[in-house]
N, C-alpha and C positions, 0 to 999 in steps of 0.2 A: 809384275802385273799391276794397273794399272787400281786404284782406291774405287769401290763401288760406289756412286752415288746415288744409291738405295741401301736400304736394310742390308741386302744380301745380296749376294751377285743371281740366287734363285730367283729375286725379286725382279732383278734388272731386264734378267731375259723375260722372264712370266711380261711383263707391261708390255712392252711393245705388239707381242700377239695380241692384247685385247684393245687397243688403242680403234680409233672408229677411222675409217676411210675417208669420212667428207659426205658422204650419200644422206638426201632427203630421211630415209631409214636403213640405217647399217645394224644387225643381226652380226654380234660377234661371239663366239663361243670359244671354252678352251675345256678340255682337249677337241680338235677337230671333229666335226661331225656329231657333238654331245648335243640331244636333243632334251626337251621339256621334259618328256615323258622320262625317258631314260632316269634323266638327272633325280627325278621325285623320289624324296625316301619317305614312306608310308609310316605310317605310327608302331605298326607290329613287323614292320620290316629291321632285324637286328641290324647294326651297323656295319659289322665285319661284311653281310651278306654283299648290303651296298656296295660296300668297296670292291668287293670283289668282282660282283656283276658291273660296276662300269670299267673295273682295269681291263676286263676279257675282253667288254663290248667295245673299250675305246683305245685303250690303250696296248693291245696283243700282249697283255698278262704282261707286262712291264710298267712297275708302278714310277719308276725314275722319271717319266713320260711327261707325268704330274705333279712333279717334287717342286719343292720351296728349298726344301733342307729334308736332311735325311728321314726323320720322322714328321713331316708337314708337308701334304699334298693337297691342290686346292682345283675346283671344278669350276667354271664361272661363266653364265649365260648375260649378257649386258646387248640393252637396248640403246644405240646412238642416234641423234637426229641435230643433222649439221654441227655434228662434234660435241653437242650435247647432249649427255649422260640423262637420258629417259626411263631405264630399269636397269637395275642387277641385280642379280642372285649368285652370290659368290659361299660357294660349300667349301670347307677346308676342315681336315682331319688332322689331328695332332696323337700322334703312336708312344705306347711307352716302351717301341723298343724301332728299329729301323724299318721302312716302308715294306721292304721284300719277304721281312721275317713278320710282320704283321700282315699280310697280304697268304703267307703260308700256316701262318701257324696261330694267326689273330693276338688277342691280348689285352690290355688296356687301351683307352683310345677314346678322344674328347671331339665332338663333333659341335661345327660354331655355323653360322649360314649369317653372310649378310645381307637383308632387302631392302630395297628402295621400290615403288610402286604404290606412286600416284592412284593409282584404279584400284586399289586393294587397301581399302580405310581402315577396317575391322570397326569395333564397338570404338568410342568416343576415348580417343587417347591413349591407346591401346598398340596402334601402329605408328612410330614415330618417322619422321625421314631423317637419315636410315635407322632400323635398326639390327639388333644381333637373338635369334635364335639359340639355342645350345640343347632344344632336342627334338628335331620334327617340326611339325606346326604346333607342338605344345605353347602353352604361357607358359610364363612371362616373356615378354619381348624386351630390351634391353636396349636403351639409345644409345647409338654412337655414336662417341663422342667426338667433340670436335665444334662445336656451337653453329656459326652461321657457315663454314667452311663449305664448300658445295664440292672439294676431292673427297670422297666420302671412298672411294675405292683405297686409296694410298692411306688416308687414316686409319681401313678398316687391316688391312695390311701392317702398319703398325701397330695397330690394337695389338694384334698377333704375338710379332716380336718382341713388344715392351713387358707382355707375360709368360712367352711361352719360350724366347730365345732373349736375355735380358740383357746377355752380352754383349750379343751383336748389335741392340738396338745403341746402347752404349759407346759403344764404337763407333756406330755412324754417327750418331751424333755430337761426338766428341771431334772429328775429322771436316764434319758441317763448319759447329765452332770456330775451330781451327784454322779452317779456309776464309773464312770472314775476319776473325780476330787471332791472327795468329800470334801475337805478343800477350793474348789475355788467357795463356790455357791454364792457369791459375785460377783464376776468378770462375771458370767452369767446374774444375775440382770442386771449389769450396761448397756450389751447390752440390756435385754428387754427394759429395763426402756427409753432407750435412744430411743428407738423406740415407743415407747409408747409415749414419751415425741415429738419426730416429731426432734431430735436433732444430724442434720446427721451429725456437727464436731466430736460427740465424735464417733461416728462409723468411719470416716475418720482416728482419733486418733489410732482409738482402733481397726484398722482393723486386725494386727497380731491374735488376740483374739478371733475379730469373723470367722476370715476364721478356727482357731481351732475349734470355737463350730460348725460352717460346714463339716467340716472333723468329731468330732466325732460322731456325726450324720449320716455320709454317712456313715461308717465304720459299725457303728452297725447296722444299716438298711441291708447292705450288706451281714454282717454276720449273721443274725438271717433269711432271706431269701434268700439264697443261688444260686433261682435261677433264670438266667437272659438269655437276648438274649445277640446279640454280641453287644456290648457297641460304638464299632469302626462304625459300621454300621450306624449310628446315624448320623454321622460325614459327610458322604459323600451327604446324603440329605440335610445336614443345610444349611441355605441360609436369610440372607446373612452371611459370614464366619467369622466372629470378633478375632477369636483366631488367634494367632501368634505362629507360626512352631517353 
């Protein structure tokens, strides 16, 4: 079988359903048929209930429907206009035990929501574009990262796996590498390793090195999903501004 080039082969399939048509305004939802209303988890609504009420309503009591990975299932309403990325709201559950046995018997379980939306400011620097939720409409809102980047979907997606599946993030990026530099998988180690090891001289060192394995990273990410909002947009929210003109 054939190397994913994405996170996860869960991932591979998941994009191409949310991907925009082409249309003046394209309405793309996943699981089919998930509505606004549906999708909203209220503040005194537990989380288990959520889940449960959109796998019956969407998904005929079959959470695999919505899987990423066995314990990561993810919701996601996104607004397109000529392929540009206009709104998301992307919900994804992360379980401390597999989707079906959480779905039956509940459990642990860490709830994250990505938005973007322009029309929805809040108080002054409060809403960034995008950021991350982790309970309801509660604060704090949390920027995702990623600077002027405007794939803020595929970032948000990696956010995911570089915490919650470390391995896998690892692997694909190790394989990214590889495909670009296949005689340097050496010089990739060194920074894992150095990070693994907790040994921030030689990243100080070796900083040339790793801003490259960041660029080709961002590049392929870029290129394999092509589609984003405006990247520049991002910029004018940030707060406080650290970059230098």
């Amino acid at each position: 079988m054939a190397e994913s080039d994405f996170f996860s082969y869960g991932v591979e399939q998941f994009l191409p359903q949310i991907q925009p048509r082409g249309g003046p305004i394209d309405h793309v939802v996943f699981p089919q048929n998930l509505t606004a209303q549906d999708a909203r988890r209220n503040q005194k609504e537990p989380l288990h209930d959520w889940f449960v009420r959109l796998i019956s309503l969407h998904c005929n009591k079959d959470p695999n429907r919505v899987e990423l990975e066995e314990n990561i299932a993810i919701f996601a309403q996104l607004r397109w206009s000529n392929y540009k990325l206009r709104y998301a709201n992307i919900q994804t559950i992360i379980t401390g035990c597999d989707l079906v046995d959480y779905l039956n018997q509940g459990g642990d379980a860490t709830y994250l929501r990505l938005d973007f939306d322009d029309q929805s400011l809040g108080a002054p620097f409060t809403h960034p574009l995008a950021h991350i939720h982790v309970e309801g409409e509660s604060n704090p809102r949390f920027a995702l990262e990623g600077g002027d980047s405007g794939n803020i979907i595929v970032d948000y997606l990696e956010f995911i796996y570089r915490n919650y599946a470390p391995s896998m993030w690892y692997s694909w990026a190790k394989r990214t590498w590889n495909r670009r530099f296949p005689d340097r998988t050496v010089a990739f180690d060194t920074i894992i390793n150095a990070f693994k090891d907790s040994q921030f001289q030689i990243l100080q060192n070796e900083s040339l090195l790793l801003a490259q394995i960041k660029q080709v990273l961002r590049q392929h990410k870029d290129e394999t999903f092509p589609f984003h909002m405006n990247g520049k947009d991002r910029v004018v929210l940030e707060y406080p501004l650290a970059r230098q003109e």
